[in-house]
Legacy VTK file of the C-alpha trace (Angstrom):
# vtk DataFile Version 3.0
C-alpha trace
ASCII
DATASET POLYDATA
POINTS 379 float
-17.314 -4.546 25.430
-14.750 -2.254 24.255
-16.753 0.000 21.195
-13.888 -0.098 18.714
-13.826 -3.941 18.821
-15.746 -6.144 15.919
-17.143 -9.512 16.110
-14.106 -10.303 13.951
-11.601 -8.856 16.811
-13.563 -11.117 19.157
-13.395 -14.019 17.563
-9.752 -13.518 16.561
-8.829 -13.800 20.197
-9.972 -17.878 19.954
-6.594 -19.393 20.024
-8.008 -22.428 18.497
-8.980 -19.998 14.901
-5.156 -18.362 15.138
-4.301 -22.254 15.143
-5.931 -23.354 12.618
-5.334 -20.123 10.532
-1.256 -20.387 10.605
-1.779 -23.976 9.948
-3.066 -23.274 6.781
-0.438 -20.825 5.945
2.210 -23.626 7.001
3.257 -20.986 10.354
3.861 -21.884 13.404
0.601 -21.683 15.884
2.209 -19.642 18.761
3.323 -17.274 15.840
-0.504 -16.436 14.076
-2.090 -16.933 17.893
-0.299 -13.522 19.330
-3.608 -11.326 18.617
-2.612 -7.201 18.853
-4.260 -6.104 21.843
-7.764 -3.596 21.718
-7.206 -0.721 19.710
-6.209 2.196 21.738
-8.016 4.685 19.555
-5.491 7.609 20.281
-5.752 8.867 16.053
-6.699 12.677 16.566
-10.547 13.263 15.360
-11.849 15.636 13.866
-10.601 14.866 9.625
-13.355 15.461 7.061
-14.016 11.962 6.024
-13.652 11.852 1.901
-16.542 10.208 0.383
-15.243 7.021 -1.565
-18.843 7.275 -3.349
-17.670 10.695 -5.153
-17.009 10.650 -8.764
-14.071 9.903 -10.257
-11.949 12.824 -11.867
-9.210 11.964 -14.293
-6.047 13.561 -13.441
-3.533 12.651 -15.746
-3.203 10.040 -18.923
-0.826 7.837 -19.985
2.037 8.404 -17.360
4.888 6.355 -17.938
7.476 5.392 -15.067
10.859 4.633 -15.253
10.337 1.484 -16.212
7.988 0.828 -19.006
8.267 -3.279 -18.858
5.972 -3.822 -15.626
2.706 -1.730 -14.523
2.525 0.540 -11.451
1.925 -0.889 -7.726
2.343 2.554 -5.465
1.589 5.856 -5.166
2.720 8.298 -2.639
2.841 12.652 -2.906
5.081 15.308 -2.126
3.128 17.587 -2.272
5.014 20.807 -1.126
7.870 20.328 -3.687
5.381 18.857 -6.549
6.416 15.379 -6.907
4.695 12.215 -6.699
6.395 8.921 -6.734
5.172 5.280 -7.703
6.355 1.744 -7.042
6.400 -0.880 -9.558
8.483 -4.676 -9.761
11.948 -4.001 -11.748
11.549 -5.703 -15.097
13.592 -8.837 -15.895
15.744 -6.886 -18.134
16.538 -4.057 -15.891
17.282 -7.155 -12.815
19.755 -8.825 -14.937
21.375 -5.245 -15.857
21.086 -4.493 -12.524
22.650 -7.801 -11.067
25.335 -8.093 -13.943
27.731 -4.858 -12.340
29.408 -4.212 -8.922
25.965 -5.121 -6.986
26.210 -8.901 -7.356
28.169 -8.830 -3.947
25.895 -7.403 -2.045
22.631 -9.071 -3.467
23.780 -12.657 -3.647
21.683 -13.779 -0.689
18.289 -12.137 -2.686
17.775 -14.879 -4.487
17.613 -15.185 -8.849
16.627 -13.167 -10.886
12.797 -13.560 -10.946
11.098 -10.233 -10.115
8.364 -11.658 -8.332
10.878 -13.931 -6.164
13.807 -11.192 -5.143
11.372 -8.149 -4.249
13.353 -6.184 -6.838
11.395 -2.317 -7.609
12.153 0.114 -9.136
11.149 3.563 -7.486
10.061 6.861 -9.794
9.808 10.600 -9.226
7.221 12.171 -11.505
6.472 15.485 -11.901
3.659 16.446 -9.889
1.382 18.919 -13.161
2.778 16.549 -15.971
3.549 13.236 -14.717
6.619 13.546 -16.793
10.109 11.816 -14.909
12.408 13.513 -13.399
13.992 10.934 -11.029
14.486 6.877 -9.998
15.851 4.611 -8.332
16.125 0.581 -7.885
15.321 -0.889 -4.621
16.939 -4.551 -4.654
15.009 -7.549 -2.259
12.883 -4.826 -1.187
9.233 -6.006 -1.678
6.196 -6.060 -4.073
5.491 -2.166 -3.813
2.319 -1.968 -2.964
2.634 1.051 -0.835
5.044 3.580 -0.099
4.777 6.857 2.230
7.195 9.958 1.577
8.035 12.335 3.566
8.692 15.812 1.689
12.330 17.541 1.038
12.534 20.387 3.345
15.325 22.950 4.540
18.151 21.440 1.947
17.666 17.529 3.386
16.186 14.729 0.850
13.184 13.340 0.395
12.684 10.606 2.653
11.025 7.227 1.094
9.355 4.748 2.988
8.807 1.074 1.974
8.651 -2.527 2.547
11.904 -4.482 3.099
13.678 -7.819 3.068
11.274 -9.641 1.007
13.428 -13.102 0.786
12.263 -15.234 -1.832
8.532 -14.225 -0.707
7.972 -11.115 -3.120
6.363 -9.262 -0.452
8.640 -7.374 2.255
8.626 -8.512 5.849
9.887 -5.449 7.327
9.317 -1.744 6.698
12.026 0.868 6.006
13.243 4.861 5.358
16.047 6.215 3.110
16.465 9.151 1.497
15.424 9.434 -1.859
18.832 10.088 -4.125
18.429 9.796 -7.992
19.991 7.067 -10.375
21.220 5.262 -7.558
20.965 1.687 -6.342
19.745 0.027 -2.610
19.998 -2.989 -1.356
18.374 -3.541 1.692
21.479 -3.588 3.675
22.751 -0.430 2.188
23.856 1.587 5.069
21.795 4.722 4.207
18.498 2.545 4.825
16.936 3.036 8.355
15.250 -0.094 9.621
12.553 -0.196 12.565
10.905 -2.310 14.964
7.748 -4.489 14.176
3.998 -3.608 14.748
3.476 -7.446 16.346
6.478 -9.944 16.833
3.996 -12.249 14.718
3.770 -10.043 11.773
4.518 -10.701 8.081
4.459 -8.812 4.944
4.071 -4.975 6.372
3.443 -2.076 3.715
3.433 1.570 4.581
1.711 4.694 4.264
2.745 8.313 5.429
0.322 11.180 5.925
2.390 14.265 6.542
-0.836 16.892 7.037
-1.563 14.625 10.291
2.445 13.113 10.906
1.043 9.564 10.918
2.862 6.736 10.033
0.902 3.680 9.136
1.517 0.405 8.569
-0.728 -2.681 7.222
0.379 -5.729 8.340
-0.484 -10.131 7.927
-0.796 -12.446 11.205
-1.677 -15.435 9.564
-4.456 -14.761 7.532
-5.548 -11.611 8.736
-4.832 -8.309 7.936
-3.846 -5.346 10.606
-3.613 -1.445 10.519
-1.116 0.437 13.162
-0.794 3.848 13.637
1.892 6.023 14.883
3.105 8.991 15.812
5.676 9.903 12.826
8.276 11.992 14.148
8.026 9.201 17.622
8.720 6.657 14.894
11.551 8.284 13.020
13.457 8.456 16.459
13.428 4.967 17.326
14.998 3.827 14.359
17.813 1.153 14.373
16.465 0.190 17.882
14.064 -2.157 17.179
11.047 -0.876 19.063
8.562 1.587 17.639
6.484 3.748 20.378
3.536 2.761 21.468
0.604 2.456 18.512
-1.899 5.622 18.184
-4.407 2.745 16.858
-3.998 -0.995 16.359
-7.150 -2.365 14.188
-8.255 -5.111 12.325
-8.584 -4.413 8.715
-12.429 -5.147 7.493
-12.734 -7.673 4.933
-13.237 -7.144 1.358
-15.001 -8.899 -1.524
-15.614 -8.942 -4.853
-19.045 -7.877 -6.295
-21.690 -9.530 -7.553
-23.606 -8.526 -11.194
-25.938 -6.494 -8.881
-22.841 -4.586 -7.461
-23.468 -6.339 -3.823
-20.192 -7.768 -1.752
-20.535 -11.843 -2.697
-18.977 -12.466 0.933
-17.650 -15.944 -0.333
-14.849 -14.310 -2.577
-12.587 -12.042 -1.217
-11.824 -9.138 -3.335
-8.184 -8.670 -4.587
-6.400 -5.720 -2.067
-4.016 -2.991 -4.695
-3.571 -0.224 -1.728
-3.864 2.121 0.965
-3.835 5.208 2.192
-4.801 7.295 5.122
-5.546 11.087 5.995
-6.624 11.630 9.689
-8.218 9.130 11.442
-9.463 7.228 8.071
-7.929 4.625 5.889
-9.016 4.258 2.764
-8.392 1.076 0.947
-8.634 0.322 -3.450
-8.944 -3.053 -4.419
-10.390 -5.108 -7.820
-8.734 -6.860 -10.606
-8.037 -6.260 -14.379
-10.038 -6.487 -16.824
-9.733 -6.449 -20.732
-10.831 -6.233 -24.284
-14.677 -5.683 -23.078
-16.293 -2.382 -22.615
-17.603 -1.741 -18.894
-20.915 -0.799 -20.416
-21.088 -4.504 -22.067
-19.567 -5.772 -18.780
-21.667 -8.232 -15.801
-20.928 -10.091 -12.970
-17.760 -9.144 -11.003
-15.323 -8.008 -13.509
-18.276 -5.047 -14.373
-17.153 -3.927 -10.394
-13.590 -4.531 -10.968
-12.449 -0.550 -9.331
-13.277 -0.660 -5.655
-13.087 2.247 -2.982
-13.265 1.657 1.087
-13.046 3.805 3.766
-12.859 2.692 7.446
-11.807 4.481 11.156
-8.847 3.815 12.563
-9.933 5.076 16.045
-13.385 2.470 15.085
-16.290 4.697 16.162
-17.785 5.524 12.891
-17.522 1.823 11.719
-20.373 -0.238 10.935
-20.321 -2.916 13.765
-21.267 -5.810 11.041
-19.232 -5.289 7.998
-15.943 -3.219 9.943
-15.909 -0.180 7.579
-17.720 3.162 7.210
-18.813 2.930 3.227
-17.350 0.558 0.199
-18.272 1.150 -3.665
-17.467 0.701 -7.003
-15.888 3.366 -9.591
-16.899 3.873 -13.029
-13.545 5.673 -13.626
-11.657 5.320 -16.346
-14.085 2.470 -18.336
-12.569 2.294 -22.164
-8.845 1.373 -20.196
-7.333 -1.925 -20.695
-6.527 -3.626 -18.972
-8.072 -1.125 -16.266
-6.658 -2.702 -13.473
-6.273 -0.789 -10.074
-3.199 0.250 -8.689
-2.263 2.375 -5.563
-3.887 5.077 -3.524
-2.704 8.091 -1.921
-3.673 11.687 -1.088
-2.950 14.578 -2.358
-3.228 18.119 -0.452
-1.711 20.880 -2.720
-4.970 21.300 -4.049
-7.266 22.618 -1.807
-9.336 19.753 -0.622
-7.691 16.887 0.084
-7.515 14.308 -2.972
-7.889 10.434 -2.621
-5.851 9.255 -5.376
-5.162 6.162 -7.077
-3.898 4.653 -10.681
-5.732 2.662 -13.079
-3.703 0.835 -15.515
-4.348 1.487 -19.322
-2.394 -0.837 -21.658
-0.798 -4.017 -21.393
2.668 -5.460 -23.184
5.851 -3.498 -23.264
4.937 -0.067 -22.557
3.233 -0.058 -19.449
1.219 3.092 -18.479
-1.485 4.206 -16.187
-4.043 7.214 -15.351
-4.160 9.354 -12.664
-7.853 9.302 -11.200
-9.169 11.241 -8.163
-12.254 12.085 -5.858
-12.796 15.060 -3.239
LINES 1 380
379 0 1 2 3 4 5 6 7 8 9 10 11 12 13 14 15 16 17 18 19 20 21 22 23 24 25 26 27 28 29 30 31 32 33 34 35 36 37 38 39 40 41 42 43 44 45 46 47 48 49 50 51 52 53 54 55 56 57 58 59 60 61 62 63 64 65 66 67 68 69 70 71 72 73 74 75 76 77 78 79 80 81 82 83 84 85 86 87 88 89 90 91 92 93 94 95 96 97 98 99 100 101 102 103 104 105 106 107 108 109 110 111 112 113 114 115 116 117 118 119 120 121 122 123 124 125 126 127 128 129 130 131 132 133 134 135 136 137 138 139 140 141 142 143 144 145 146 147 148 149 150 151 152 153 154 155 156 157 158 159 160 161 162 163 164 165 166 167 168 169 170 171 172 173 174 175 176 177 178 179 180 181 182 183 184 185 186 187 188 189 190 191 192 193 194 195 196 197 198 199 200 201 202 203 204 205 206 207 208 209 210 211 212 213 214 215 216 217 218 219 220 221 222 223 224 225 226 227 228 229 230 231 232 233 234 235 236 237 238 239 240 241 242 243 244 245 246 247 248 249 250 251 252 253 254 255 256 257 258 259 260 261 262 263 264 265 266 267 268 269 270 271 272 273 274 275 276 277 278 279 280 281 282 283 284 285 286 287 288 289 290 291 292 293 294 295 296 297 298 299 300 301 302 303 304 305 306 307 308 309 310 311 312 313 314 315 316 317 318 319 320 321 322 323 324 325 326 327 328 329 330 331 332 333 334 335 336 337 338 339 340 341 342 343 344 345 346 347 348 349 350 351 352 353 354 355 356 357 358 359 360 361 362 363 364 365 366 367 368 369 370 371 372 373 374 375 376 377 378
């Protein structure tokens, strides 16, 4: 048996399971049966592995994007110019200013105006000490915004964004793209400056993705059917193939572990799966935030699984340092950032302009019309 294979990657391989798995999601069989093949394990080795078990440092408080109407998705850095950028679903106001000008044209196939139908986001440049604004931009039928991965401006060119794509009426993108980040401008997702690619598995659905520039890794999570996939590649490899349709061969191809949410005790209740808010990678390890809000009760007062609402996962792409029974190297829960309401997790990324790499992600800290979040962190 091939070490970097699970009992979950073996059993995936029963056609009869892919069956009955699209069925459910109302695909077609042959498309949820195409299973990736064994993970190559070709991720360079040798990353220190951040331990998702660290305590929680609070970074910043109360940063505001450009849109204060819906709460943060993404996170990605730039570290070398000090930026960081987040994601977040264009409010309904901003949509129908959006949609009421010159773009109409373009967007008409989208769909209405519903946020969570069109994949409208709107995309923000923070300052990287203050958290302050100091750019945006709205991304129309582009995806949810769960993840994003930037690659940093260098040698006069742009910053170059990446993100999901072509969400449909889903909400969730269904391909991945690049463009170049340009302030107070609009995209649509057939805008000519927006590079498309090929896809991970001719099967797969609602791909997200993640850049690590320290290790020039482009990653991308991935659905077939009801599972959940992580591929790896080379970034500069991937950068030259776009517009052709085929990305190079994978660096790693893995099934994503399963997640749950936590019982009062803080154990995994394996019959509820936990609710995924991002992703990021450095190396050869993904680490992966999920959990849902909570509000109005203090964590100290707090049981059962909303008390374990802030979750923190690391796995190996490559597979060798994953536990053979649950898929993933270690999974806990964070105390950060307990008096927040509605404390809800939102995206991951790492940081590396200070010293030690830092696994970041955003917990949300007030609901209604002025949406902010803080910036947490462990080494």
């Amino acid at each position: 048996m091939n070490m970097n294979m699970t009992r979950r990657g073996l059993m995936r391989r029963g056609a009869g399971l892919a069956a009955a798995g699209a069925a459910g999601l109302g695909l077609p069989a042959q498309a949820a049966a195409a299973a990736p093949v064994d993970n190559p394990a070709r991720v360079p080795a040798g990353t220190a592995l951040i331990d998702v078990a660290a305590d929680s440092s609070r970074w910043q408080a109360g940063v505001a994007n450009q849109d204060s109407s819906t709460t943060l998705q993404g996170i990605a850095f730039d570290s070398a110019n000090g930026h960081f950028y987040t994601l977040q679903v264009a409010g309904a106001s901003q949509i129908g200013y959006l949609r009421s000008g010159s773009q109409v044209a373009v967007t008409a196939s989208i769909g209405g105006d519903v946020h969570a139908e069109s994949g409208d986001l709107c995309l923000t440049r923070h300052d990287i000490a203050t958290g302050a604004v100091n750019g945006y931009m709205y991304l129309l039928g582009f995806g949810h915004g769960v993840s994003l991965g930037v690659q940093p401006a260098s040698g006069g060119n742009p910053a170059y964004v990446w993100t999901e794509a072509g969400s449909g009426r889903s909400g969730y993108g269904q391909e991945f793209v690049r463009f170049p980040f340009v302030t107070k401008t609009v995209l649509w997702t057939s805008h000519p400056s927006v590079q498309r690619f090929g896809s991970p598995d001719p099967a797969a659905t609602s791909m997200t993705p993640s850049v690590d520039v320290d290790h020039d890794i482009l990653l991308i999570r991935y659905a077939l059917g009801s599972d959940h996939w992580f591929a790896a590649y080379d970034l500069a490899a991937a950068v030259a193939t776009a517009g052709t349709g085929t990305l190079p061969a994978p660096l790693a191809r893995i099934q994503q572990p399963p997640l749950h949410k936590r019982r009062a005790d803080g154990t995994p209740d394996p019959n509820t799966s936990a609710t995924f808010q991002g992703f990021t990678s450095y190396g050869q390890y993904v680490y992966m935030l999920s959990g849902d809000p909570r509000t109005s009760t203090p964590s100290s007062t707090l049981t059962g699984i909303d008390k374990w609402a802030v979750h923190t996962t690391s796995f190996d792409l490559n597979g060798t340092r994953n536990d053979p029974v649950t898929g993933y190297i270690a999974s806990t829960h964070s105390e950060a950032d307990p008096a927040a309401d509605p404390r809800e997790p939102e995206g991951m990324a790492i940081h590396t302009g200070a010293g030690a790499p830092r696994l970041c992600f955003g917990i949300t800290n007030n609901a209604g019309a002025n949406r902010q979040f803080d910036l947490y962190y462990k080494v």
